[in-house]
N, C-alpha and C positions, 0 to 999 in steps of 0.2 A: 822879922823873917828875912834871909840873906839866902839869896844863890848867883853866886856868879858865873856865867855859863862859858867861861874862860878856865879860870882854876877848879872848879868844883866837879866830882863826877856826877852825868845827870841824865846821859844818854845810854838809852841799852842800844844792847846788840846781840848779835847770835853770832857765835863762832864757828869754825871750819867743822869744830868735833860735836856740835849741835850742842853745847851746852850755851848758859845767858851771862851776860854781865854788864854793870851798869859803867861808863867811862868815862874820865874827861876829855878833852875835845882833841890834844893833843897827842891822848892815844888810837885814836884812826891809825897813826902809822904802824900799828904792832898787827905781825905778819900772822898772826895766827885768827884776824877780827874777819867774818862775813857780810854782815851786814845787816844795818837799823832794824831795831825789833819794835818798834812802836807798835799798839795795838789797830794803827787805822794804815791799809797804803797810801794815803797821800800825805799823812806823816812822815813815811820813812822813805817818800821822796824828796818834800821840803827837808830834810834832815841831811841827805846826797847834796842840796843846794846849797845848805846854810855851811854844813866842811867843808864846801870849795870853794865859797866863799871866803872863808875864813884861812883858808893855805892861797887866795888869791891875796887877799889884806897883808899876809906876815911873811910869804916866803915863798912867790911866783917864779916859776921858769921865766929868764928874760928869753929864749928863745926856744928851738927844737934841740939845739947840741945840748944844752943846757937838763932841758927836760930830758933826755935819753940818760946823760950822766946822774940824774937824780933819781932814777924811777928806783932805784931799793929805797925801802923805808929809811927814816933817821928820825924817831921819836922825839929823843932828845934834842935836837935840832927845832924841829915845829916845837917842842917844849917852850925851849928857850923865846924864837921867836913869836910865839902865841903870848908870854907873858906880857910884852908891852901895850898889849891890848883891854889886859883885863879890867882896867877901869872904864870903860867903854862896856859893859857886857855883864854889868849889874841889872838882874830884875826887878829888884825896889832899892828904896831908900830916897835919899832926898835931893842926890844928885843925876846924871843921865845914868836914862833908864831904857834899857833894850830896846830899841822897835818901840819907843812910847816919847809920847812927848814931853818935852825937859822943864815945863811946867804943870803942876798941878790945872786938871778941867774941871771947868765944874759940870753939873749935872746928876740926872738920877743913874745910878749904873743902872746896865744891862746884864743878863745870866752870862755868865762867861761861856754857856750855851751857844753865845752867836760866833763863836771863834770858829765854827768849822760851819763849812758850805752848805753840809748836807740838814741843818736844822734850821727851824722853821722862824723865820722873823717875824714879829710883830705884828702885824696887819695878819699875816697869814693863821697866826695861832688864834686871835681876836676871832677870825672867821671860820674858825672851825674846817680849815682848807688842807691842813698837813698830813696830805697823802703820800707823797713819795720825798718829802724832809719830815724831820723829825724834830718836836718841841722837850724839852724838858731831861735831857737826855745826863747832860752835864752840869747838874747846880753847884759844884765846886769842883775845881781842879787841885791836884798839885804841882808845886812850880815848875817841876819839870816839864811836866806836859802842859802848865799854859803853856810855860815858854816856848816849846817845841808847835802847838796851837797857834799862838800868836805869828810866828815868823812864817809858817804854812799859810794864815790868813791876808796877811801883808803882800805873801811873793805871787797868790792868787786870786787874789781879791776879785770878787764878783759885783756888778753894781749890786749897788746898797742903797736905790734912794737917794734922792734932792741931794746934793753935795758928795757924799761919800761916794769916793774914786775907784774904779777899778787898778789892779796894778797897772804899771807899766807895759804890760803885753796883754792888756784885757781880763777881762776875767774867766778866771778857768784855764790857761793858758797850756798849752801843748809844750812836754817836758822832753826832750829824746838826752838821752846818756849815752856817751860810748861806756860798753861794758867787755872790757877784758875776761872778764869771767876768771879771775886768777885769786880775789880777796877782796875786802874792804879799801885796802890804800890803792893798789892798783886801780881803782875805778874813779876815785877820787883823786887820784893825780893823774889820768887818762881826759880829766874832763878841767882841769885847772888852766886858767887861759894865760897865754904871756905877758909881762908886766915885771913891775918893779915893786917893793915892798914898801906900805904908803906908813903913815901915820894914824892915830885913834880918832883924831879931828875931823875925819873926810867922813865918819859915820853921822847920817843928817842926824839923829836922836843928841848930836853932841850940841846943839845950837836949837837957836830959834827954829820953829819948824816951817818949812817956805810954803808958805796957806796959798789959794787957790780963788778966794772968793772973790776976786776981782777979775780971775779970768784967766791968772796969771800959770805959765808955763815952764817947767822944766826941762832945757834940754841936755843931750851929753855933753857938749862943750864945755855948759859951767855948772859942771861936777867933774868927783872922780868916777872912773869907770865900774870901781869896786860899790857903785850904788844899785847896779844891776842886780846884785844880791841881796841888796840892803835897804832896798826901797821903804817909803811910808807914804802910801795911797790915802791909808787909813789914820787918823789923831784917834789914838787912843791912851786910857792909862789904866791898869790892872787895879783894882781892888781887893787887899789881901783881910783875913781874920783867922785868927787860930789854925797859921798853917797852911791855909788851903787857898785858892784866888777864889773869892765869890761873887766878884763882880767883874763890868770894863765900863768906861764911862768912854761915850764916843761924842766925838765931836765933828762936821761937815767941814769937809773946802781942806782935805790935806794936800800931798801935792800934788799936782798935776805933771805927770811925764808923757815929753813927746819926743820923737825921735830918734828913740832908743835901739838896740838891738841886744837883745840879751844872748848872751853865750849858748846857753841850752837849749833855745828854742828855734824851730825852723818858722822861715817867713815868706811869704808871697806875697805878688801885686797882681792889679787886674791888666796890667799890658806893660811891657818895656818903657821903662823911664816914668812910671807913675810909684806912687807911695811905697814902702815896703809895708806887710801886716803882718801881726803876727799868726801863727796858725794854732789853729782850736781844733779838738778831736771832734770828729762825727759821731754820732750815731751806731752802735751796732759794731761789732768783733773788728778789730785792727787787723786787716792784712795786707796781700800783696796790692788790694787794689787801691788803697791810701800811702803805699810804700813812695810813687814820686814826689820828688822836695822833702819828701821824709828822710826815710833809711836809703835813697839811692838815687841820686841825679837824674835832670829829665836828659832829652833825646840830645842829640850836640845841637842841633840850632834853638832850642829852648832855653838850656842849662843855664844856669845863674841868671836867667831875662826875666822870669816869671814865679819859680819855685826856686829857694832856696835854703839847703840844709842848715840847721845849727853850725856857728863856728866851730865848735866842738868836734863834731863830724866831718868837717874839713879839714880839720887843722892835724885831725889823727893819721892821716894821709902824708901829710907834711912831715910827721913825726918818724914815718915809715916804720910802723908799729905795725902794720899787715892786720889776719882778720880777724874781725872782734864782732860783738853782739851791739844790738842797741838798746838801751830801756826805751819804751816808747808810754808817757804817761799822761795825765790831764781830765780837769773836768769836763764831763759833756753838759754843755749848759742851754739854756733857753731863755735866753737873757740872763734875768736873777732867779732863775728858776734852775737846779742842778736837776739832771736826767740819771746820769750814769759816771763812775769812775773808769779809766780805759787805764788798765794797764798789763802791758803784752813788752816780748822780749823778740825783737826781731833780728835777722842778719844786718849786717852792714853789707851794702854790693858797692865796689867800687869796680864797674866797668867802665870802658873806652870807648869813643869812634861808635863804630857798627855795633858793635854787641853793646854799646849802650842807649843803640837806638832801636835794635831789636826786643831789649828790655819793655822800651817805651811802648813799643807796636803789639809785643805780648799783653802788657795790662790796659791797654786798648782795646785791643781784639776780644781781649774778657769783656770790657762792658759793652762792646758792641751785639756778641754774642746772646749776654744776659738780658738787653735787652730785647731782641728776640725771641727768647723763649717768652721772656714777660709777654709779648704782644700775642705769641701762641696758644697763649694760655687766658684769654680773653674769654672765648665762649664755655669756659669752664668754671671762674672765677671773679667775680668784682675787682674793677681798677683799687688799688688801696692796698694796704698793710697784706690782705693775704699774697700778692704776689708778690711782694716787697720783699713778703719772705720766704717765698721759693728763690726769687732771686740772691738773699744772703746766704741759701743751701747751696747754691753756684758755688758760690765764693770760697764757703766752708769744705766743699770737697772739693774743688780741684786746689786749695791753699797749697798742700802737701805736694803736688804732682807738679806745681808752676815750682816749689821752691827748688825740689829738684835738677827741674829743668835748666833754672838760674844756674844753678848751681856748678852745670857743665859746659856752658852758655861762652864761648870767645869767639875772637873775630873769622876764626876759622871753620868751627861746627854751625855758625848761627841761624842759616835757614834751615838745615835740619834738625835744631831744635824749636826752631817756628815752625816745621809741619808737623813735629812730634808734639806741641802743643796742642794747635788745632785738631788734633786727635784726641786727646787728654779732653778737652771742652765739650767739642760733637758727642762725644760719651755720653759725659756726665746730664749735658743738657738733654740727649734723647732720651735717659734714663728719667728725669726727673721728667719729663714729660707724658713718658710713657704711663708712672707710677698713677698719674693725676688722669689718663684720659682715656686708657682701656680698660681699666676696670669698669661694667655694667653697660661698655658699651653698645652694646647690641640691644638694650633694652630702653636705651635713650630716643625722645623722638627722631625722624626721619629728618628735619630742619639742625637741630642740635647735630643730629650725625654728621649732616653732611658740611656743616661749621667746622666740624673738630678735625674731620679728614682734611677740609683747605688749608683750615691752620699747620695741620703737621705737614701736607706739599711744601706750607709757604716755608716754614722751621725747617727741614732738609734741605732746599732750594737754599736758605740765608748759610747754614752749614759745611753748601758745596762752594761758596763762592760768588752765588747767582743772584740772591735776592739783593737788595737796597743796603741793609745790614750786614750781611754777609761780603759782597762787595767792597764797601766800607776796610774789613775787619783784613779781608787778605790786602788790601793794598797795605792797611798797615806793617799786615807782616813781609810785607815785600815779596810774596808770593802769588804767583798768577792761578785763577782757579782754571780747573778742567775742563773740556770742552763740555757741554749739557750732550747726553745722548738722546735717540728715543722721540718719543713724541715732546718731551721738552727740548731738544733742541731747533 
């Protein structure tokens, strides 16, 4: 069995005009290509990884003048330069092998099953535990989609157990993409970092593979940079029969990466001048309120101290390519336990100064807000999951009305779009309070009544300015609240 994932077509795609085609790698740059059709989305985002990686290896912008004069396609061009690669970029035979190590392992294989996150390992199917993974899904692949599997498992790798590595940026790692929104090459050479064009030998699968069980560590310095795409957390080697992969034989202790920074991915510390980490998706719908060190720089005395964007996102700025979207992707994990896939297509905000600290003070004021409501919502509801998710109905209905507002957001309008915020909230928060606390009220006991009524004084009170929370929320917006009138003042 032979596939070379250099000359050979083996990737689909969906095109401009919604028809399908399967390509070789080289044709990414044909202008009429939309993007990866693989049957899973975190396929057909390790798939955006392993193209940009691959026009990083053969044929990188050394610079921004550079990138702007290259941005039309040149098929032929990455043709040419993609071939000297191809013997690097064999999935069997007897020499290096993709993403696998350049000796034979021994061992019993595994179902080619464990190539993707969301199915269930070993111990878990043993125990009858595979509630939200899944066992038995895939007992043969074809080479296309190991291959395509494979290189997803390596650039994401979740811990595995005694030895076996997470990637390089943890497991399940948080993916953002600039997205031009223009085609297939546009986005993939939107996200290709600057560099020079290496050799076949800098891919670790070309050598001994640098094992781990003594402790030992890889950092950037002694590699090339092109390993950020090409890592091997994971020792493994495919097992093929009649056609199809049937098995993987894994081995513990692949490499260990420290120090990394991967291109795609946004990173943060816990205080100025400690470790950079990589960031991992939460929990629950991607928006404006996970948008800092994401899709949009913190306040100016925070920015690049604490949160910071993918190079990728920075460097599009640098490019002065103006504005684009972002993919925003990644496992939600639980150690080794996968939760959810996140993937959302958000703006890119490149603001300044004030209006990018008014930004910061807007998605501030929202969690200050939300939590608010959550504490007014006490004598109604149990602390836990139910107001967990009144508060992500916050979130979900004012998303629309905060993007907006970004959206008109400079140093000139920015307090009046921080009071027309604070309006936008008060709403939506009163509304969802109301939903939850007047209905039957009159038929609630006398103690319970007189609970719900404090709660909603204290909830107005936080709304106007006045309470603890509220307080809080207008300093951030740099807005002074109203005089209290009345028996409250």
């Amino acid at each position: 069995m032979q596939l070379n994932l250099i000359a050979d077509p083996w990737i689909p795609v969906r095109c401009k005009d919604g028809s399908r085609r399967i390509i070789v790698p080289w044709q990414m740059a044909d202008a009429d290509l939309a993007f990866p059709d693989w049957p899973r989305a975190d396929l057909n985002i390790a798939c955006l990884e392993l193209l940009i990686g691959m026009v990083f290896l053969a044929d990188p912008p050394e610079g921004a003048e550079e990138w702007e004069l290259r941005q039309r396609s040149d098929p032929e061009r990455l043709r040419e330069n993609l071939a000297a690669f191809a013997p690097a970029f064999n999935l069997f035979g007897d020499g290096p092998r993709f993403l696998q190590d350049i000796e034979p392992l021994q061992g019993e294989p595994n179902s080619p099953d464990m190539l993707f996150i969301d199915s269930a390992g070993g111990n878990t199917a043993r125990n009858n535990a595979d509630v939200m993974v899944h066992r038995g899904r895939y007992p043969a692949l074809s080479p296309a989609l190991a291959a395509m599997a494979l290189y997803a498992f390596q650039a994401f790798a979740p811990s595995g157990g005694a030895g076996n590595r997470t990637s390089m940026r943890g497991g399940g790692p948080m993916v953002t993409l600039v997205h031009p929104e223009r085609g297939l090459w546009p986005l993939i050479w939107a996200n290709v970092p600057n560099g020079k064009p290496t050799e076949p030998n800098v891919l670790p699968w070309m050598s001994r593979t640098r094992t781990s069980d003594a402790g030992e560590q890889l950092f950037p310095e002694h590699s090339h940079p092109a390993e950020a795409f090409f890592g091997m957390p994971r020792r493994l080697r495919l097992v093929a029969q009649d056609e199809r992969v049937t098995g993987v034989i894994q081995r513990p202790y692949g490499t260990n990466y420290a120090g990394w920074e991967h291109p795609l991915s946004p990173y943060y510390r816990l205080k100025p001048g400690a470790e950079w980490l990589p960031k991992h998706p939460s929990a629950g719908q991607f928006g404006y309120r996970n948008w800092l060190g994401v899709v949009a720089a913190g306040a100016e005395g925070e920015a690049e101290s604490v949160r910071r964007r993918s190079l990728m996102l920075r460097h599009w700025r640098n490019r002065g390519q103006g504005p684009a979207s972002v993919i925003v992707a990644g496992w939600v994990m639980d150690n080794m336990k996968p939760r959810d896939f996140i993937l959302s297509v958000q703006p890119l905000v490149t603001l300044d100064g004030a209006a990018r600290d008014t930004l910061t003070g807007m998605i501030e004021a929202a969690d200050l807000f939300s939590q608010a409501l959550r504490a007014a919502l006490s004598p109604l509801m149990a602390d836990g999951e139910a107001r967990e998710a009144v508060r992500e109905e916050f979130y979900a209905q004012t998303q629309a009305s905060f993007e907006d507002r970004v959206s008109t957001l400079t140093q000139d309008n920015r307090l009046d779009v921080a009071r027309g915020w604070l309006a936008d909230m008060a709403g939506v928060v009163m509304t969802l309070f109301d939903v939850r606390a007047l209905p039957g009220l009159t038929d609630r006991n006398f103690k319970l009544q007189k609970s719900i009524v404090e709660a909603y004084v204290r909830l107005r009170g936080n709304l106007a300015g006045h309470g603890p929370l509220g307080r809080k929320a207008f300093a951030a917006l740099e807005i002074e609240p109203a005089e209290p009138k009345g028996k409250a003042a």
